[in-house]
MMTF fields as JSON, N, C-alpha, C and O atoms, coordinates in Angstrom:
{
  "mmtfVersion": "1.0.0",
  "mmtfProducer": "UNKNOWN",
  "numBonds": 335,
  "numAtoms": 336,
  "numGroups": 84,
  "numChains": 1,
  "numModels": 1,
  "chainsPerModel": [1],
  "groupsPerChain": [84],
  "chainIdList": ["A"],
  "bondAtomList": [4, 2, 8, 6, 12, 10, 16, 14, 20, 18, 24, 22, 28, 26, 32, 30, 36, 34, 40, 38, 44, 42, 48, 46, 52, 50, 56, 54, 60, 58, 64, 62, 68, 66, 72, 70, 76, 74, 80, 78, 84, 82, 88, 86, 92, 90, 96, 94, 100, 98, 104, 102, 108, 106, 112, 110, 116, 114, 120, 118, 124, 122, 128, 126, 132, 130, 136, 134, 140, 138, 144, 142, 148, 146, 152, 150, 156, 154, 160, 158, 164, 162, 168, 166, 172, 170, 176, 174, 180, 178, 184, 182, 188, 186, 192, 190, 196, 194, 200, 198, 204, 202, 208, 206, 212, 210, 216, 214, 220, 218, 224, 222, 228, 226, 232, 230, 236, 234, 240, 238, 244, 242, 248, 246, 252, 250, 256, 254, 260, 258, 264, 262, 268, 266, 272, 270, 276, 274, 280, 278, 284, 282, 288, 286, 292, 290, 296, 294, 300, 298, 304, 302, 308, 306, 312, 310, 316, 314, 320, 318, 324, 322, 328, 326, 332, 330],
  "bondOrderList": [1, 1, 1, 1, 1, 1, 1, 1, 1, 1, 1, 1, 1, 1, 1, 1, 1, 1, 1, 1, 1, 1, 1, 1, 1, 1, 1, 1, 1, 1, 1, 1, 1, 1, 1, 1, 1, 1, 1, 1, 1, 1, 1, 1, 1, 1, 1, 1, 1, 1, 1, 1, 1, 1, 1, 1, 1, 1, 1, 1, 1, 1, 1, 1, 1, 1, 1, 1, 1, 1, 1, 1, 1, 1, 1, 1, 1, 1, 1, 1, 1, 1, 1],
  "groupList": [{"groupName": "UNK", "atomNameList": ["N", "CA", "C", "O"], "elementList": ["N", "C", "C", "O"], "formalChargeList": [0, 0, 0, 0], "bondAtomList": [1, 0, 2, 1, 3, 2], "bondOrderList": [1, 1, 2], "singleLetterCode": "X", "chemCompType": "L-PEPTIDE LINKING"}],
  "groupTypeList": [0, 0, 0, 0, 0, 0, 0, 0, 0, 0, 0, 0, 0, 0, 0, 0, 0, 0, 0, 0, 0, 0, 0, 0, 0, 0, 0, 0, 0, 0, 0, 0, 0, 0, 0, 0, 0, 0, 0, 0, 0, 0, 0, 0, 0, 0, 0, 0, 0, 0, 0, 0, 0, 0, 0, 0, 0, 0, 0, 0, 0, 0, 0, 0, 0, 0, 0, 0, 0, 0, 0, 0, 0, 0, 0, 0, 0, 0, 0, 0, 0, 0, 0, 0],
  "groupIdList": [1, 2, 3, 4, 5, 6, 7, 8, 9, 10, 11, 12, 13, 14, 15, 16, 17, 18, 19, 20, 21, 22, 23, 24, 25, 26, 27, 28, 29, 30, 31, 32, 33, 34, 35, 36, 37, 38, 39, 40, 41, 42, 43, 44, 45, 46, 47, 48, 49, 50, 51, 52, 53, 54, 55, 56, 57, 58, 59, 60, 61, 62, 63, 64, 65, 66, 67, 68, 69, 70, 71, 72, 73, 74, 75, 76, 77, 78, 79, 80, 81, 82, 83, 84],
  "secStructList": [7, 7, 5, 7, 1, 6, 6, 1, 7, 5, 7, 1, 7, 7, 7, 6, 2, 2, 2, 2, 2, 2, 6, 6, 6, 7, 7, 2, 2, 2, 2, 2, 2, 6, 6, 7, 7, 7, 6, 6, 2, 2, 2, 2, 2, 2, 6, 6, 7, 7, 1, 7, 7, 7, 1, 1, 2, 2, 2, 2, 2, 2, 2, 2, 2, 6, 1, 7, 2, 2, 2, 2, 7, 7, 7, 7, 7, 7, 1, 1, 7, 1, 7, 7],
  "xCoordList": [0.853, 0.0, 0.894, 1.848, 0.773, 1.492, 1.286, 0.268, 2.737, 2.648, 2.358, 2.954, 1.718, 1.245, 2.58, 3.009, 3.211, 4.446, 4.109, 4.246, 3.562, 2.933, 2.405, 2.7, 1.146, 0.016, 0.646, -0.062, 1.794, 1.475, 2.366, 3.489, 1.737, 1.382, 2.973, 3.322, 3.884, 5.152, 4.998, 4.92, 4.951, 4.942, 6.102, 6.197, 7.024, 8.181, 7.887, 9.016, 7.206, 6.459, 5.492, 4.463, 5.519, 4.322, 4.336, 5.162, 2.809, 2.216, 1.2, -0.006, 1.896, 1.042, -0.309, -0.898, -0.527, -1.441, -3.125, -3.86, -2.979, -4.269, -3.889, -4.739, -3.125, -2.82, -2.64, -3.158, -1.891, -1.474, -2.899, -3.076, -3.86, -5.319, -6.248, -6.909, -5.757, -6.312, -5.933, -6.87, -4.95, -3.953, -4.186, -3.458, -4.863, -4.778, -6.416, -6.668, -7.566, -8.481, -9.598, -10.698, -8.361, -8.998, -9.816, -9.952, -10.222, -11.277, -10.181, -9.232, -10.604, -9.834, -10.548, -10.146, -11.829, -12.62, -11.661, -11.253, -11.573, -10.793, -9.773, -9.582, -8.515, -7.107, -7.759, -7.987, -8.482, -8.825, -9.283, -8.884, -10.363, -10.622, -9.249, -9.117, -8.313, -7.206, -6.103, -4.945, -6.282, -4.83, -5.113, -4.31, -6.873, -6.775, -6.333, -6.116, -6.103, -6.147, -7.136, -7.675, -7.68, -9.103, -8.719, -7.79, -10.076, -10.357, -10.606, -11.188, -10.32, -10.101, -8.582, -8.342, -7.194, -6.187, -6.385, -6.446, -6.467, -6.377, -6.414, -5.799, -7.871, -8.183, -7.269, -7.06, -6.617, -5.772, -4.388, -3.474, -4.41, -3.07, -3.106, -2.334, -4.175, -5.229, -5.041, -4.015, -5.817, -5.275, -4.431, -5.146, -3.438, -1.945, -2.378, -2.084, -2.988, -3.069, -2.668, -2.986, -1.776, -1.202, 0.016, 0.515, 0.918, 1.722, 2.882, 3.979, 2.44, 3.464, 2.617, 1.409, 3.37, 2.524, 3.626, 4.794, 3.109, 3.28, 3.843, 3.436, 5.049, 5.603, 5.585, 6.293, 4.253, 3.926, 2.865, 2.875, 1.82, 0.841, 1.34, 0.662, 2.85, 3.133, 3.58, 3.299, 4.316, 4.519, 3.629, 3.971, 2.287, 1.213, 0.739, 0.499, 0.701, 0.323, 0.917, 0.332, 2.658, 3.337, 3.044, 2.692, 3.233, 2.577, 1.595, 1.795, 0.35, -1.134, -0.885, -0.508, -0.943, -0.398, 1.024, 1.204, 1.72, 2.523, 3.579, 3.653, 4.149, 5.145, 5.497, 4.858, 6.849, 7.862, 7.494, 6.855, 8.285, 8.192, 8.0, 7.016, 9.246, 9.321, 8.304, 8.115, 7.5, 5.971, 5.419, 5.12, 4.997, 4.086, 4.636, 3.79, 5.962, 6.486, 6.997, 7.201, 7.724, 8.451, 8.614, 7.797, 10.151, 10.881, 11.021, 11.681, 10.564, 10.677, 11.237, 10.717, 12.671, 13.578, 12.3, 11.459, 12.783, 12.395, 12.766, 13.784, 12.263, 13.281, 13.649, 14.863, 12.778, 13.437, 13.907, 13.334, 15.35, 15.798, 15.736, 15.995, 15.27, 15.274, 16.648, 16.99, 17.369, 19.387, 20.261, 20.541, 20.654, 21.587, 23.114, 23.789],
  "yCoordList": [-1.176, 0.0, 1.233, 1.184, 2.143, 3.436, 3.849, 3.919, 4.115, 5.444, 6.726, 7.538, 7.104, 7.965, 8.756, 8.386, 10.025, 11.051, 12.404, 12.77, 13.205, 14.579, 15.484, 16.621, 14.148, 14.635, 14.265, 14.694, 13.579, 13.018, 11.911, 11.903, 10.945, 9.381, 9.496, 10.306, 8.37, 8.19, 6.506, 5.796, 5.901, 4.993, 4.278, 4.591, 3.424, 3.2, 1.91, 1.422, 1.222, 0.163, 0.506, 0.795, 0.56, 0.639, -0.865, -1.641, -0.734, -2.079, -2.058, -1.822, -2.293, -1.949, -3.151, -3.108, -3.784, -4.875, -4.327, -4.867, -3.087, -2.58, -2.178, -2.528, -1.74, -0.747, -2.429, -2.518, -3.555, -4.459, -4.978, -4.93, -5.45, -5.807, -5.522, -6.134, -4.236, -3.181, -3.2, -3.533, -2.972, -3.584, -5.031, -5.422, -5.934, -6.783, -7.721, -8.909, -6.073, -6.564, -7.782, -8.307, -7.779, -8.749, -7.523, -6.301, -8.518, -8.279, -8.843, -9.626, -8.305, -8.919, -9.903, -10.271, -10.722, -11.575, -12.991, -14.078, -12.362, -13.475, -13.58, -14.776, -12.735, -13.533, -13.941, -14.959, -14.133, -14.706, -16.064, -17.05, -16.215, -17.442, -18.569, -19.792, -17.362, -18.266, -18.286, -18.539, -18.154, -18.344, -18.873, -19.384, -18.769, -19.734, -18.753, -19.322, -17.361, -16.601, -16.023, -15.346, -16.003, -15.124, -13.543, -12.777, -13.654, -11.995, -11.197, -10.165, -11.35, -10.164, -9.841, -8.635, -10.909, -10.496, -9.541, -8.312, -10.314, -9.625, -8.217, -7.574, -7.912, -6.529, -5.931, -4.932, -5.73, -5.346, -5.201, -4.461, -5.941, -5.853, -4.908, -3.951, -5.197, -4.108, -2.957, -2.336, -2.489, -0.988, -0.895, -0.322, -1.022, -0.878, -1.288, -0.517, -2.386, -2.275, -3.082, -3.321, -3.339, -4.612, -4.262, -3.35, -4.919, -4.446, -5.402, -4.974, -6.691, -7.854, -8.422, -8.361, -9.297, -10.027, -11.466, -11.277, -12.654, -13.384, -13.728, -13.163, -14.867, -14.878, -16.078, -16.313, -16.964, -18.198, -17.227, -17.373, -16.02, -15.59, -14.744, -14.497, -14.339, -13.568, -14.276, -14.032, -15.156, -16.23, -16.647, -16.675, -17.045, -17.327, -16.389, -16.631, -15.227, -14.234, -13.295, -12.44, -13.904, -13.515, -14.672, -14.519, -15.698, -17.162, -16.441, -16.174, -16.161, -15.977, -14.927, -15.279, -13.486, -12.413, -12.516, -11.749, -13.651, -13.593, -12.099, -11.07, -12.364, -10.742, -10.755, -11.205, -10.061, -10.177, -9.206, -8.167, -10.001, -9.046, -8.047, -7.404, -7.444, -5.581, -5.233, -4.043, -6.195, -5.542, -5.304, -4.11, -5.894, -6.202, -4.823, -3.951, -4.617, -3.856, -3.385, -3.619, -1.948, -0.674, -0.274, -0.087, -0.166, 0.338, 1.721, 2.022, 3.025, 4.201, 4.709, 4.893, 4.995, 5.593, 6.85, 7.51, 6.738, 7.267, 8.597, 8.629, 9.951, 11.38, 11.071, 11.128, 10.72, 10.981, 9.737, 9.113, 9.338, 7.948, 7.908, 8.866, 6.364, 5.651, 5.499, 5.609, 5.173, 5.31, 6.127, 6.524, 6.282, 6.964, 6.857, 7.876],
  "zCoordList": [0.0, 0.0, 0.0, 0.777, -0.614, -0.928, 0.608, 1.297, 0.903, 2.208, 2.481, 1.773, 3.189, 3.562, 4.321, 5.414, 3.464, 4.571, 4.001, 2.834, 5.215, 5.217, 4.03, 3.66, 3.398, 3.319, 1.572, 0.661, 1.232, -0.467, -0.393, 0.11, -0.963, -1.319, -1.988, -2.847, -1.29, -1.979, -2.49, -1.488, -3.46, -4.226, -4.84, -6.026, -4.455, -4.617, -5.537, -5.596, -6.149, -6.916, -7.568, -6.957, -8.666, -9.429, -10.267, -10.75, -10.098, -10.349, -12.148, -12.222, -13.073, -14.404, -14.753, -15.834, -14.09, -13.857, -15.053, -15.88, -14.446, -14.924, -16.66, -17.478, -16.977, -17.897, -18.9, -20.014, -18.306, -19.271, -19.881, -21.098, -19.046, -18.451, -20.074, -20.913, -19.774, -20.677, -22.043, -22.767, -22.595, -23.833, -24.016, -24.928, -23.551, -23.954, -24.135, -24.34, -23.872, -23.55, -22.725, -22.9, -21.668, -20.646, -19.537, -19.604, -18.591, -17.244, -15.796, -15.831, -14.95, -13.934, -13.469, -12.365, -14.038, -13.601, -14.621, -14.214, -16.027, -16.543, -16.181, -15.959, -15.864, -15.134, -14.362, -15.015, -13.233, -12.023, -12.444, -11.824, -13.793, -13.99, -14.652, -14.608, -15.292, -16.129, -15.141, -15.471, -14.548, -13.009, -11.961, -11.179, -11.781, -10.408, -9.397, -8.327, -9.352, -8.196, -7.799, -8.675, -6.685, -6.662, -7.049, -7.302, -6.904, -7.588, -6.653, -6.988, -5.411, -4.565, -4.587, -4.645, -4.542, -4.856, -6.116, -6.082, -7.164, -8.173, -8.71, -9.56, -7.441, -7.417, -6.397, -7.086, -5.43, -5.033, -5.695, -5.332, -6.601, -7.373, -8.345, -8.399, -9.292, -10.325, -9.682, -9.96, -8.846, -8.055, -7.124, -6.302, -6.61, -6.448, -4.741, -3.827, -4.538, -3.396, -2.118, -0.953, -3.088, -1.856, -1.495, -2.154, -0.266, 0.497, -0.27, -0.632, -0.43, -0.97, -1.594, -1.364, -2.817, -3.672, -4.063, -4.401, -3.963, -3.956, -5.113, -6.128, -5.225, -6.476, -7.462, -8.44, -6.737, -7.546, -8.812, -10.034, -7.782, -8.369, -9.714, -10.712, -9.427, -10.143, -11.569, -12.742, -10.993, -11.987, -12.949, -14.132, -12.511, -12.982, -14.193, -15.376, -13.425, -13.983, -15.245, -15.91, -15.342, -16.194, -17.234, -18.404, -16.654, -17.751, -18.741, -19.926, -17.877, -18.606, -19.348, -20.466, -19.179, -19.648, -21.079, -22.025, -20.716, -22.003, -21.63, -22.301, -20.622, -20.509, -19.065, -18.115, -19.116, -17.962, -17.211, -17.376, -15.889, -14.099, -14.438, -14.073, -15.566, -15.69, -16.444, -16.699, -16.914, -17.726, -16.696, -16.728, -15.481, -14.38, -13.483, -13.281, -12.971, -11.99, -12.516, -13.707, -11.471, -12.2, -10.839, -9.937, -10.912, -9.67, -9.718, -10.713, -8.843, -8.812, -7.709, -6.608, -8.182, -6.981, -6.35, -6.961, -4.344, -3.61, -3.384, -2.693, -3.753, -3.859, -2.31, -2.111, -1.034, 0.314, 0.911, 1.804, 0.151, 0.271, 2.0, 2.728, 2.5, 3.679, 4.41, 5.587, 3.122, 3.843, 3.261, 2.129, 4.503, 4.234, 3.694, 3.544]
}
């Protein structure tokens, strides 16, 4: 889940789940039926809402989809890095 630090949403993962979804004219009801993950994950993943995501599902999900981790995720350096 995106953090909350004084009052704007810092997002260090972005999750393209939706955008691929979309390009490829699926539903998040059909990955759910072609992966065997429910569709409440799914929807948490769909809108960026999970904290951790599992990496059989992801697996799965790169299977079905036809396209890699870095299609799925996107690492976005933090402007107020954690270390120093």
């Amino acid at each position: 889940m995106p953090k909350l630090v004084i009052g704007v949403i810092v997002t260090m993962i972005k999750i393209h789940l939706s955008r691929i979804l979309g390009e490829k004219r699926l539903t998040q009801a059909d990955l759910s039926r072609k992966t065997g993950i429910r569709p409440n994950t799914i929807s948490e993943m769909y809108n960026e809402l999970v904290e951790r995501i599992n990496l059989d599902y992801l697996d799965l999900i790169c299977e079905t989809l036809d396209c890699k981790v870095e299609d799925i995720l996107e690492y976005i350096p933090n402007k107020n890095k954690k270390i120093k």
